[in-house]
N, CA, C and O atoms as a GROMACS GRO file, in nm:
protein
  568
    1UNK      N    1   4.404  13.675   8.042
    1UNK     CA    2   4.412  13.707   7.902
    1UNK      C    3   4.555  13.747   7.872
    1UNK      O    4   4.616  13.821   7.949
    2UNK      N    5   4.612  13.697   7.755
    2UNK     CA    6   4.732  13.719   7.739
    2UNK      C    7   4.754  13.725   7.590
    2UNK      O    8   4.663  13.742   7.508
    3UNK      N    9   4.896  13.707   7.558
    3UNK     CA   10   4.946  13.705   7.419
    3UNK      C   11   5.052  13.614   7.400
    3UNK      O   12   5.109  13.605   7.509
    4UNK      N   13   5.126  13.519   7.291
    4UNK     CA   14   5.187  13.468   7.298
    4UNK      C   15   5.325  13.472   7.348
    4UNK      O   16   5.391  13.387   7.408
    5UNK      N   17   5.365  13.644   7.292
    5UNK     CA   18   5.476  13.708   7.268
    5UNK      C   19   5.486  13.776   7.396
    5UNK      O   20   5.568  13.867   7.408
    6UNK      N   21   5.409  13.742   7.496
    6UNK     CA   22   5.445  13.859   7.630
    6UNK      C   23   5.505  13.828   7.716
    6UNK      O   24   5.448  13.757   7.799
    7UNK      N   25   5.629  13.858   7.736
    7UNK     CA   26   5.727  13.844   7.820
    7UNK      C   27   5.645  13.842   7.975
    7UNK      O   28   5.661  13.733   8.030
    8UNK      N   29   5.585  13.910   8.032
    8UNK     CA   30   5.525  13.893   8.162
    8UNK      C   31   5.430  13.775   8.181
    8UNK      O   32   5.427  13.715   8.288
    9UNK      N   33   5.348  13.740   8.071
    9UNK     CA   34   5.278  13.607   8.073
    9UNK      C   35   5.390  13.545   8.098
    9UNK      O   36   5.405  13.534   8.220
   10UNK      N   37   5.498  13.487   8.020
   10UNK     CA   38   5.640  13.391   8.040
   10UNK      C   39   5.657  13.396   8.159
   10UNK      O   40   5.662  13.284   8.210
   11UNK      N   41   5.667  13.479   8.228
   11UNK     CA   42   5.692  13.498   8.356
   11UNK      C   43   5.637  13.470   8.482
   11UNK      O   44   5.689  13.437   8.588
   12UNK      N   45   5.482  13.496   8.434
   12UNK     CA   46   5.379  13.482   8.574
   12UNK      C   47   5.280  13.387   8.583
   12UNK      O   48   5.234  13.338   8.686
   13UNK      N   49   5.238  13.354   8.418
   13UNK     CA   50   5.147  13.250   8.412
   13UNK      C   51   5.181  13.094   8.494
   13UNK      O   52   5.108  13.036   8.574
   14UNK      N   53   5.311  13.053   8.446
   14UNK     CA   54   5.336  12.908   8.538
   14UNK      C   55   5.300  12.998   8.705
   14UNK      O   56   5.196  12.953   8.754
   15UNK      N   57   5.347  13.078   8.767
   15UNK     CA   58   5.335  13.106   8.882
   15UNK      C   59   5.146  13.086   8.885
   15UNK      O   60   5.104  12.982   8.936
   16UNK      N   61   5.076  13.156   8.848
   16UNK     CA   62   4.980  13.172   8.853
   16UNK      C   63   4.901  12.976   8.806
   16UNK      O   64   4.817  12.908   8.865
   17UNK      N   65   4.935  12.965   8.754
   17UNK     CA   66   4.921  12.832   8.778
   17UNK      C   67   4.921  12.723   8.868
   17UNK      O   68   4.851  12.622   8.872
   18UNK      N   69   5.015  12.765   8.942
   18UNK     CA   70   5.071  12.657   9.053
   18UNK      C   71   4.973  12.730   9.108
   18UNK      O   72   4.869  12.663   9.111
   19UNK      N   73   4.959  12.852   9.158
   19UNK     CA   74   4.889  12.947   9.202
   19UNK      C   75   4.700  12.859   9.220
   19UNK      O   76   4.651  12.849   9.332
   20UNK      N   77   4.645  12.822   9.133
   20UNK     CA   78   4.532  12.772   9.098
   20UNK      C   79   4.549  12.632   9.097
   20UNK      O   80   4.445  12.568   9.079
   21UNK      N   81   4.640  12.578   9.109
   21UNK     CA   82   4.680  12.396   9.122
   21UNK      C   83   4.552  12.384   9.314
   21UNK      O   84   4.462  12.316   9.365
   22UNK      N   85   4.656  12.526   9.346
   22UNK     CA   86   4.670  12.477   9.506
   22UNK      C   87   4.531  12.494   9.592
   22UNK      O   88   4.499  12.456   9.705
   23UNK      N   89   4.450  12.581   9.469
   23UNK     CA   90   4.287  12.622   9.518
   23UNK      C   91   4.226  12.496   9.494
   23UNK      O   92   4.264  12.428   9.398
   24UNK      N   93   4.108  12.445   9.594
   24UNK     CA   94   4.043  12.393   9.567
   24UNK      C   95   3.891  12.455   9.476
   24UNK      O   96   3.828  12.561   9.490
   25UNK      N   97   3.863  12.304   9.354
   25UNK     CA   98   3.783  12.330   9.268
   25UNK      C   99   3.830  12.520   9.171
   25UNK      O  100   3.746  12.589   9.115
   26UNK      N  101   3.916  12.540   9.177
   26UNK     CA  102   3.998  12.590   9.051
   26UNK      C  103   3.975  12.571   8.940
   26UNK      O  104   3.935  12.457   8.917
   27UNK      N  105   3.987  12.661   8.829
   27UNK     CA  106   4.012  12.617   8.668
   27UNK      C  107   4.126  12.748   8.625
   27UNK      O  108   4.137  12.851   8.690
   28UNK      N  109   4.169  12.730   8.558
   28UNK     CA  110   4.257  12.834   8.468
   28UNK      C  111   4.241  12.810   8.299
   28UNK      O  112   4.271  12.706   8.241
   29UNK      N  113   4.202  12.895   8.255
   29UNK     CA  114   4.135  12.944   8.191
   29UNK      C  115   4.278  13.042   8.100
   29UNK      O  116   4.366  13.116   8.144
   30UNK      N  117   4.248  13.003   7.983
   30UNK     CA  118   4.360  13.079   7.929
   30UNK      C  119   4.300  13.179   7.749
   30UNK      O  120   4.271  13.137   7.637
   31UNK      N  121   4.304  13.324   7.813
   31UNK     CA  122   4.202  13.385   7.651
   31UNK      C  123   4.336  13.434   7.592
   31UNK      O  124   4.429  13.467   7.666
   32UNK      N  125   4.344  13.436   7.471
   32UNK     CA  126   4.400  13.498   7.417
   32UNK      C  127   4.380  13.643   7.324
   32UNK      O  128   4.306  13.657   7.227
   33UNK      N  129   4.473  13.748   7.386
   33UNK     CA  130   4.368  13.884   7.340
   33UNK      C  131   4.334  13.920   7.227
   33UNK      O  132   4.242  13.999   7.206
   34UNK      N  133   4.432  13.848   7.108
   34UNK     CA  134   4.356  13.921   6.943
   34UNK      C  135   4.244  13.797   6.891
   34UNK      O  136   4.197  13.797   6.777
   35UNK      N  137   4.211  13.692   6.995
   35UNK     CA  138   4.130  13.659   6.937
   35UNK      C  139   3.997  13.610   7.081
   35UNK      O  140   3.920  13.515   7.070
   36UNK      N  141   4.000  13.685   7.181
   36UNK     CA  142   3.880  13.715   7.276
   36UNK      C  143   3.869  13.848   7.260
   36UNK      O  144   3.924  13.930   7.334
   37UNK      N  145   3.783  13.882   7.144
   37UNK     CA  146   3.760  14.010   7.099
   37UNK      C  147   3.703  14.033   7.186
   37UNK      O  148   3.773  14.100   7.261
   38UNK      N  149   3.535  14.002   7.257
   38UNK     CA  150   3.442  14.044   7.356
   38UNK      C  151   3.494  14.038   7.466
   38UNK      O  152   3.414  14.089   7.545
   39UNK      N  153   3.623  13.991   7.539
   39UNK     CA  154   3.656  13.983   7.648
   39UNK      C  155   3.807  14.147   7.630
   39UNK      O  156   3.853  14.233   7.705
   40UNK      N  157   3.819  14.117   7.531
   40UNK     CA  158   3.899  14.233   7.500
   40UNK      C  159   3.828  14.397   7.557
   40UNK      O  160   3.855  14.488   7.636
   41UNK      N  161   3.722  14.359   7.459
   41UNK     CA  162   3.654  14.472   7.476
   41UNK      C  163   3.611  14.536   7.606
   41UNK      O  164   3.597  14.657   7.622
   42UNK      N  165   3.584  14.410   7.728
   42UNK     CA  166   3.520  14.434   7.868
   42UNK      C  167   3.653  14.502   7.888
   42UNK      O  168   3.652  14.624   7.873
   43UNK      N  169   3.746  14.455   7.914
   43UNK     CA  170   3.869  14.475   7.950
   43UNK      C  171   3.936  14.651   7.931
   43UNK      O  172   3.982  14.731   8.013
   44UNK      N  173   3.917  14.657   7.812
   44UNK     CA  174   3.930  14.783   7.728
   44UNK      C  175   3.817  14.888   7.809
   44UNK      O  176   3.877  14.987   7.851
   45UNK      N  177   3.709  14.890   7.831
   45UNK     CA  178   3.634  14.937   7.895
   45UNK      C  179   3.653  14.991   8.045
   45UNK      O  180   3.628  15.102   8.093
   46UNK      N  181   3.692  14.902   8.089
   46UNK     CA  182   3.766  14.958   8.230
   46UNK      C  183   3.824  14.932   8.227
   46UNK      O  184   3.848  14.826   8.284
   47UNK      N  185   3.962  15.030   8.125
   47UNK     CA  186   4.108  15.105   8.124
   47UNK      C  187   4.182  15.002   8.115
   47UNK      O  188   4.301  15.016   8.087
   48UNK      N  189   4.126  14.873   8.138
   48UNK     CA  190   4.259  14.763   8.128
   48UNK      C  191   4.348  14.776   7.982
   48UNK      O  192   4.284  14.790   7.878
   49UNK      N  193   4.436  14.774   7.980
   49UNK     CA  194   4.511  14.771   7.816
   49UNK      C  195   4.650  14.693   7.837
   49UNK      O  196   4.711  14.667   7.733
   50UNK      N  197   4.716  14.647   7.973
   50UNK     CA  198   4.831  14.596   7.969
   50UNK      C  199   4.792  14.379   7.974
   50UNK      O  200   4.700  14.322   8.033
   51UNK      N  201   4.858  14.342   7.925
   51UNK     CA  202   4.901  14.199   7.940
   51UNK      C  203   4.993  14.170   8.094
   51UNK      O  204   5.066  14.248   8.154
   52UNK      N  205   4.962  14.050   8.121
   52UNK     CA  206   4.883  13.965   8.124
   52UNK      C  207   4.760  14.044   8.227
   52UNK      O  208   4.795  14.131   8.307
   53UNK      N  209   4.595  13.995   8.212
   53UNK     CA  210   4.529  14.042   8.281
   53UNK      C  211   4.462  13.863   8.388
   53UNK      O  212   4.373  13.788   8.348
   54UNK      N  213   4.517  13.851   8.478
   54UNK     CA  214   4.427  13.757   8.557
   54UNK      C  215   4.355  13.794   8.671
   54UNK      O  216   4.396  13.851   8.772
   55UNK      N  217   4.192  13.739   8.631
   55UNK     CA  218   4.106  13.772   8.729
   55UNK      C  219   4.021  13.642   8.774
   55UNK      O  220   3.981  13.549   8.705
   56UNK      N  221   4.009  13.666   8.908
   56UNK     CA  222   3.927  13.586   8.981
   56UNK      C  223   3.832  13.567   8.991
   56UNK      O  224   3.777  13.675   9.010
   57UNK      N  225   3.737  13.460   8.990
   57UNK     CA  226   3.626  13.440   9.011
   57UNK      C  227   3.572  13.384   9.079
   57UNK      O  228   3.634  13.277   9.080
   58UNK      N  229   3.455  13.370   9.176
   58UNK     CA  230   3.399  13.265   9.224
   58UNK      C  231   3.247  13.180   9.160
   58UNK      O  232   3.155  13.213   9.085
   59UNK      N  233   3.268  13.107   9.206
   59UNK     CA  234   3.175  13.010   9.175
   59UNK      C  235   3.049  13.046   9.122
   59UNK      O  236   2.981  12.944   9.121
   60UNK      N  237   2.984  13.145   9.076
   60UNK     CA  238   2.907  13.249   9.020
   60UNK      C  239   2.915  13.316   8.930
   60UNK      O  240   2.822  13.377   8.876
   61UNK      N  241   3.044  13.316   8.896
   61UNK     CA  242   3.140  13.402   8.816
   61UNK      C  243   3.141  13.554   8.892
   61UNK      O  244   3.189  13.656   8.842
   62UNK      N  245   3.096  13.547   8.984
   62UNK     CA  246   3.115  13.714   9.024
   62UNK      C  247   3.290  13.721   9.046
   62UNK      O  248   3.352  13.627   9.096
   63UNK      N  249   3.367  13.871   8.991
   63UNK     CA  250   3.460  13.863   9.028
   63UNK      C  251   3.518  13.932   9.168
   63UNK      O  252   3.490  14.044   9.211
   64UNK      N  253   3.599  13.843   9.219
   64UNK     CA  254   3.661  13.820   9.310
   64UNK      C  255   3.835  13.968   9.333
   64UNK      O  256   3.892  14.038   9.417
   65UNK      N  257   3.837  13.937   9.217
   65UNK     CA  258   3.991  14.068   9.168
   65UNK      C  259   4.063  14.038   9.096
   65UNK      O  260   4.081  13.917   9.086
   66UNK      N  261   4.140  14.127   9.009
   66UNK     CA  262   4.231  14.148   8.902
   66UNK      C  263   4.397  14.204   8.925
   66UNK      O  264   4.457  14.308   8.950
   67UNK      N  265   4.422  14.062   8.897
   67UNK     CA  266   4.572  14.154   8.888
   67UNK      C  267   4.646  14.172   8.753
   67UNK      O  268   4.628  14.079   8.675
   68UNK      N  269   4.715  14.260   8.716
   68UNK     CA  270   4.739  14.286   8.573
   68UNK      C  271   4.870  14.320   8.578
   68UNK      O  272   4.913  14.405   8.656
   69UNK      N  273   4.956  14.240   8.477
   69UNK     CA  274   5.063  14.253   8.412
   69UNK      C  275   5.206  14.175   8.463
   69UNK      O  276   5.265  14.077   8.417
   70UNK      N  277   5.242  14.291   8.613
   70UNK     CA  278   5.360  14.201   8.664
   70UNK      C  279   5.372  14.233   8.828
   70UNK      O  280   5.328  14.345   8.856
   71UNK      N  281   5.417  14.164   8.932
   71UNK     CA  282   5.456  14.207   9.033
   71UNK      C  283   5.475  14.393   9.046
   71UNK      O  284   5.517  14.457   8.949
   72UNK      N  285   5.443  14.451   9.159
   72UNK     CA  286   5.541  14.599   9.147
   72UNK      C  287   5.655  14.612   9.161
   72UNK      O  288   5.706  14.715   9.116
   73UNK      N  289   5.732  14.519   9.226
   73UNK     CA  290   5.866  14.567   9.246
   73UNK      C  291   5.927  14.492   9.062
   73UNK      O  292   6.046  14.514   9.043
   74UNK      N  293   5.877  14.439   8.983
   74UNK     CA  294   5.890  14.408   8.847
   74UNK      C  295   5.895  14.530   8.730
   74UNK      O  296   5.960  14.531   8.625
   75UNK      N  297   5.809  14.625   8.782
   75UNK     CA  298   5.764  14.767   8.726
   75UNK      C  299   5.888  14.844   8.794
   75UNK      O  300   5.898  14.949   8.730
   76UNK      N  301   5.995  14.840   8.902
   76UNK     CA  302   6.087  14.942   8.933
   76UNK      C  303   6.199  14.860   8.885
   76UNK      O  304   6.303  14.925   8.895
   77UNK      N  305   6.219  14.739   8.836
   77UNK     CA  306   6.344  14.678   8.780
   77UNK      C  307   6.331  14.685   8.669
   77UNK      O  308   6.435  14.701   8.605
   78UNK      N  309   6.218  14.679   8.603
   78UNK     CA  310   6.205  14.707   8.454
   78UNK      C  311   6.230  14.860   8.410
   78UNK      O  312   6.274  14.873   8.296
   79UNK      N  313   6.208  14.976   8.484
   79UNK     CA  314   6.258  15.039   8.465
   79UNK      C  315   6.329  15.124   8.528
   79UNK      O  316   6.304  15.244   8.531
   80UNK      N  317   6.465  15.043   8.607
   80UNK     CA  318   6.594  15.072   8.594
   80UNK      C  319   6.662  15.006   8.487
   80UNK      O  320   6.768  15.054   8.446
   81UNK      N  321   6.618  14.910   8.441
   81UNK     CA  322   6.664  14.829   8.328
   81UNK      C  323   6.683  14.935   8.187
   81UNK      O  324   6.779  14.969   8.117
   82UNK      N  325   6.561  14.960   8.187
   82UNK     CA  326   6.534  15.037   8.013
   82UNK      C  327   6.631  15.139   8.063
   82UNK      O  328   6.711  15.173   7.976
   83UNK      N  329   6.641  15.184   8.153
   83UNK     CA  330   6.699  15.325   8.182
   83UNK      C  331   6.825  15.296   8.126
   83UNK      O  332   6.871  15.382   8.051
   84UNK      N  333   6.916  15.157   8.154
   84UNK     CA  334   7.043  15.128   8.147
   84UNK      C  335   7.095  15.070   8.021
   84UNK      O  336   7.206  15.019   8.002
   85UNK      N  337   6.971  15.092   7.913
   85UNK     CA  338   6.955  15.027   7.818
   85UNK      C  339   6.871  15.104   7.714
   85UNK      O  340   6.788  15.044   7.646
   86UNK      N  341   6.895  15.261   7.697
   86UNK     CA  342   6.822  15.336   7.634
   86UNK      C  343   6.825  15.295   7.492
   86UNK      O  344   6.733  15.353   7.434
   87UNK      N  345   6.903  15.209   7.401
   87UNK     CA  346   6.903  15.196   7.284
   87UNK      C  347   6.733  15.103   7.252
   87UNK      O  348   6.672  15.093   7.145
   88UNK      N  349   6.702  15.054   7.371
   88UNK     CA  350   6.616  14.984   7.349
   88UNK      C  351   6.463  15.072   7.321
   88UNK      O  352   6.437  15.184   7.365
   89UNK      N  353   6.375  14.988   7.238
   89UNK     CA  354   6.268  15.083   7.233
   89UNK      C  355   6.168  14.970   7.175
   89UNK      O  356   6.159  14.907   7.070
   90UNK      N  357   6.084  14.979   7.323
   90UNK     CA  358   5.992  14.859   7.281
   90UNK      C  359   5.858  14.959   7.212
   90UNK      O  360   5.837  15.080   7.221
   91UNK      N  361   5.773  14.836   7.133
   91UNK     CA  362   5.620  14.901   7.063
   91UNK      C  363   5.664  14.954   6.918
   91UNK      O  364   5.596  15.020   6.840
   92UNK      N  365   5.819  14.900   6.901
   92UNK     CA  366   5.809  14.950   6.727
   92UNK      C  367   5.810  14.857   6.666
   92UNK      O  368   5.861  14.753   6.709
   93UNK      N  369   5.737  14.869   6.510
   93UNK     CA  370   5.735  14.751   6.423
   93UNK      C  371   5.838  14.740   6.406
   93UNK      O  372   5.907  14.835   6.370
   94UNK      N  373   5.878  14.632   6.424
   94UNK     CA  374   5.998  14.523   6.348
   94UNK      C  375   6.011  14.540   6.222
   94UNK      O  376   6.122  14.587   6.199
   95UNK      N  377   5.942  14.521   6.118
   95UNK     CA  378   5.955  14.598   5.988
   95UNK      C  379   5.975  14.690   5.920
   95UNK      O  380   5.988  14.701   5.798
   96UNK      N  381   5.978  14.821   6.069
   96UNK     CA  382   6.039  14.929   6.015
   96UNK      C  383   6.166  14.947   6.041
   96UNK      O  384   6.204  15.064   6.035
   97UNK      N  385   6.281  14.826   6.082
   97UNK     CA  386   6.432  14.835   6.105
   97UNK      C  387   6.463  14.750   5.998
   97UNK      O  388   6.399  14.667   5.933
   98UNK      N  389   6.621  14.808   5.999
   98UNK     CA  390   6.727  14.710   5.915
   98UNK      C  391   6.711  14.610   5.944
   98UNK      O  392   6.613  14.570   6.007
   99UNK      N  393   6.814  14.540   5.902
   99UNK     CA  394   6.815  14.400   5.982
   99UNK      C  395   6.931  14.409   6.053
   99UNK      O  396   6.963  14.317   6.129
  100UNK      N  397   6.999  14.503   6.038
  100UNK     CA  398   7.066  14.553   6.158
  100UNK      C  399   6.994  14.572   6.316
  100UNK      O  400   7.019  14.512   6.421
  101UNK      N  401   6.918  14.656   6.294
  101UNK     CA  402   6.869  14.687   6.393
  101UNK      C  403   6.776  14.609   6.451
  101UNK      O  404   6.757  14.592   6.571
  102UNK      N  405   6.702  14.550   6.333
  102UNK     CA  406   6.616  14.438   6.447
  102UNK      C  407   6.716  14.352   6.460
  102UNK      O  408   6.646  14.259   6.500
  103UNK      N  409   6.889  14.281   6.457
  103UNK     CA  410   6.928  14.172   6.517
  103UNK      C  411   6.970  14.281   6.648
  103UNK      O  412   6.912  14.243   6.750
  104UNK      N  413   7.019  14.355   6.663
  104UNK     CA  414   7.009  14.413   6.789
  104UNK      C  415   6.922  14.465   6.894
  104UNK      O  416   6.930  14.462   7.017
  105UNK      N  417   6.854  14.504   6.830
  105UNK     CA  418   6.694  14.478   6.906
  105UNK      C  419   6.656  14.319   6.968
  105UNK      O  420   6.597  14.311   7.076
  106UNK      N  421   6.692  14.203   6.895
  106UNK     CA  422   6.658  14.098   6.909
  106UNK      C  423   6.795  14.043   7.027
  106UNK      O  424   6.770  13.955   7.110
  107UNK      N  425   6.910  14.097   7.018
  107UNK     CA  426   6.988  14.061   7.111
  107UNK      C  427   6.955  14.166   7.291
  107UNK      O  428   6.975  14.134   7.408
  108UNK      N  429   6.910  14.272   7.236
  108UNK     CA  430   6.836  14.333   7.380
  108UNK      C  431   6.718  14.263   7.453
  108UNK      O  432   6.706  14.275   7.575
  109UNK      N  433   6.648  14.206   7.395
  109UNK     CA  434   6.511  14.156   7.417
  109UNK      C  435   6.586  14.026   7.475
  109UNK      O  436   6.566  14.001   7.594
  110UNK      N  437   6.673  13.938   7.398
  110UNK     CA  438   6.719  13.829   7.507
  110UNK      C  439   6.782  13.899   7.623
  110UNK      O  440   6.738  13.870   7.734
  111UNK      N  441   6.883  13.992   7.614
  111UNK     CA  442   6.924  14.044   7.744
  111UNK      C  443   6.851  14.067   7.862
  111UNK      O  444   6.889  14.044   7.976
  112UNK      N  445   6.693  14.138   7.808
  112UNK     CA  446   6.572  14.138   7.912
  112UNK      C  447   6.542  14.040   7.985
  112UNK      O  448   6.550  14.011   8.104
  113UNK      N  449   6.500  13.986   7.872
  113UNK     CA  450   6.445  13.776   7.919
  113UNK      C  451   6.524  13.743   8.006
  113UNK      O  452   6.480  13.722   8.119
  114UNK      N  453   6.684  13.725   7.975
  114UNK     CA  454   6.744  13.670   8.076
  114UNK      C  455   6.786  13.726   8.210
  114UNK      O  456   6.828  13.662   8.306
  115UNK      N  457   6.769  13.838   8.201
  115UNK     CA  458   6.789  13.952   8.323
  115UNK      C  459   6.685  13.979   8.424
  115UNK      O  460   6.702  14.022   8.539
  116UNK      N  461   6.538  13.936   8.341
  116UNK     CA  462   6.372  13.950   8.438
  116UNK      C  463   6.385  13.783   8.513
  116UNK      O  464   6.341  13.751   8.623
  117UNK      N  465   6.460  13.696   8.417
  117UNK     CA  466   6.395  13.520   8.427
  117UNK      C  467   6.519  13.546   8.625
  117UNK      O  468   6.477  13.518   8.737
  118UNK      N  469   6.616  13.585   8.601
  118UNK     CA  470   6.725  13.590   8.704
  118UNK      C  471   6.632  13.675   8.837
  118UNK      O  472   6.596  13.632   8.947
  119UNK      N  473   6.615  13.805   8.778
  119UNK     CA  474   6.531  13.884   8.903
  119UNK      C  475   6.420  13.798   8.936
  119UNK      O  476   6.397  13.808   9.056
  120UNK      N  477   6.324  13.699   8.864
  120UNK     CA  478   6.197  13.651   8.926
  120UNK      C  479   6.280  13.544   9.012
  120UNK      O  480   6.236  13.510   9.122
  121UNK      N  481   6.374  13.503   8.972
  121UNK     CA  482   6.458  13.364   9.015
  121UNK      C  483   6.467  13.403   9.177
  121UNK      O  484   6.419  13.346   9.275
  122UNK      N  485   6.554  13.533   9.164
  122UNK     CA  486   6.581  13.605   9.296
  122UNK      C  487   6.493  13.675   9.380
  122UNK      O  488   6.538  13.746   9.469
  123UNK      N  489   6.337  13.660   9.355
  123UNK     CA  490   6.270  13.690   9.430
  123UNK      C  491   6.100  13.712   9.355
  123UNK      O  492   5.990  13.670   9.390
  124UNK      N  493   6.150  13.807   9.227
  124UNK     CA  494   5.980  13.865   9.242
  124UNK      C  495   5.916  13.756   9.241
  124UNK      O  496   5.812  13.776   9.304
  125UNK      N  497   5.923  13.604   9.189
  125UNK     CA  498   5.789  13.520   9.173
  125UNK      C  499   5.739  13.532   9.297
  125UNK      O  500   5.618  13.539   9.317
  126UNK      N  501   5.864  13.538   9.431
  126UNK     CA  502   5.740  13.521   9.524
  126UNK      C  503   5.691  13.695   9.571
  126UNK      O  504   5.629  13.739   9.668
  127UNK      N  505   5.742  13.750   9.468
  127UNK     CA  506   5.616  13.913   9.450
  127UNK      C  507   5.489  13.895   9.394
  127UNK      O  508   5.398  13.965   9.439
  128UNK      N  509   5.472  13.843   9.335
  128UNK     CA  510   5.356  13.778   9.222
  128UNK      C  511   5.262  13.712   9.330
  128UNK      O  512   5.157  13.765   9.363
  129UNK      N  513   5.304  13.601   9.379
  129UNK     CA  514   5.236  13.500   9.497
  129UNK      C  515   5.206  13.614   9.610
  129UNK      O  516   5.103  13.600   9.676
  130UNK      N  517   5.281  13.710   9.632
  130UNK     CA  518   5.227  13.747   9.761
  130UNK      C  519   5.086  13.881   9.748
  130UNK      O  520   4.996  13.908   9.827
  131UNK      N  521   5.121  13.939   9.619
  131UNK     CA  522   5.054  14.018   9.520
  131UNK      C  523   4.935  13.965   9.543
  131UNK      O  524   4.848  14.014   9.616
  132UNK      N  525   4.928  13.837   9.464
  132UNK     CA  526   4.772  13.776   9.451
  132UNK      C  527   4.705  13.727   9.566
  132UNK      O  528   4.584  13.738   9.589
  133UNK      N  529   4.790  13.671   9.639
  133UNK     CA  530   4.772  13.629   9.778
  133UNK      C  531   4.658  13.751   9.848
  133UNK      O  532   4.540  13.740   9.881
  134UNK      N  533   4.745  13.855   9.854
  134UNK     CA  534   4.639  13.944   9.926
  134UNK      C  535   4.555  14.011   9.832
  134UNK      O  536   4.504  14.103   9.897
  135UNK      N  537   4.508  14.015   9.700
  135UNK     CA  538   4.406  14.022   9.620
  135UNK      C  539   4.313  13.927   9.710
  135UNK      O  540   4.230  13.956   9.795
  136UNK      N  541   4.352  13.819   9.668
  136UNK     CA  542   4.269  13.682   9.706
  136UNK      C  543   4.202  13.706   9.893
  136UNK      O  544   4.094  13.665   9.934
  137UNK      N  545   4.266  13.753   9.943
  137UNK     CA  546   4.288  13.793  10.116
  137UNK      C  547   4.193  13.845  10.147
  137UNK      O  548   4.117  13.809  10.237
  138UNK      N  549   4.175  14.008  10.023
  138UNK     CA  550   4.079  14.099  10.087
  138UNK      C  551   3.971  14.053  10.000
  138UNK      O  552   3.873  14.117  10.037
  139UNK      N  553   3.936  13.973   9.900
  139UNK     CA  554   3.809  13.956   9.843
  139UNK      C  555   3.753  13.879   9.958
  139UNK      O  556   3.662  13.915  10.033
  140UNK      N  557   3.832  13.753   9.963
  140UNK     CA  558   3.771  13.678  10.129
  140UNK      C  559   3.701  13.760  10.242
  140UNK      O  560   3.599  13.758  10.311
  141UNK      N  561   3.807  13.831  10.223
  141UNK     CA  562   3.715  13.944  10.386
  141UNK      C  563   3.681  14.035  10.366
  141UNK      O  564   3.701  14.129  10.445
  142UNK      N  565   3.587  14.054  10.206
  142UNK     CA  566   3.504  14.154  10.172
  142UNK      C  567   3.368  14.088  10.214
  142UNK      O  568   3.262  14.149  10.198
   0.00000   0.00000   0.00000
């Protein structure tokens, strides 16, 4: 489940894809959260609230495991990042800045993009793969 606008979907979904290319009898499955209200809601229920949420299933639909959002070592670069970049302040409406401030806001947000797209380049995708990998590992040898 994701959103259009989420920088970590951009990021992990193609991974997660190839990710499900390589399973046999696979599907990927793509919800989108303001409009999988009932899947929202499961989600919401047990504490999930971050994007992207991908979970596994088997052939039953029983699930298998969830991984949510981004790699961990993605969560300690992201924030050394904001740290180095305090002007930034994500979760505010856009409509409540100048247009000053949202074109600078809008020039930070590319700075991100291009600064996460370089760190996955340099490694985390294969944080992501190894992440799910052993999701996938211990459901097997549950």
């Amino acid at each position: 489940m994701t959103e259009d606008w989420c920088g970590d979907a951009l990021m992990n979904l193609p991974i997660v894809a190839r990710i499900v290319e390589a399973l046999p009898d696979a599907d990927l499955r793509v919800f989108v959260r303001t409009t999988a209200v009932e899947l929202t809601a499961y989600y919401t229920g047990r504490d999930v609230t971050k994007i992207p949420v991908i979970t596994f299933l088997d052939q039953d639909f029983r699930e298998l495991g969830t991984w949510i959002e981004r790699p961990r070592s993605a969560d300690a670069w992201r924030a050394e990042w904001m740290a180095a970049h305090p002007g930034l302040v994500l979760g505010i409406d856009p409509a409540q800045l100048s247009p000053e401030e949202r074109q600078q806001r809008m020039r930070q947000l590319m700075e991100l993009m291009a600064d996460a797209e370089a760190q996955y380049d340099a490694g985390m995708s294969a944080d992501t793969v190894t992440e799910i990998r052993t999701l996938l590992d211990q459901a097997a040898a549950a």
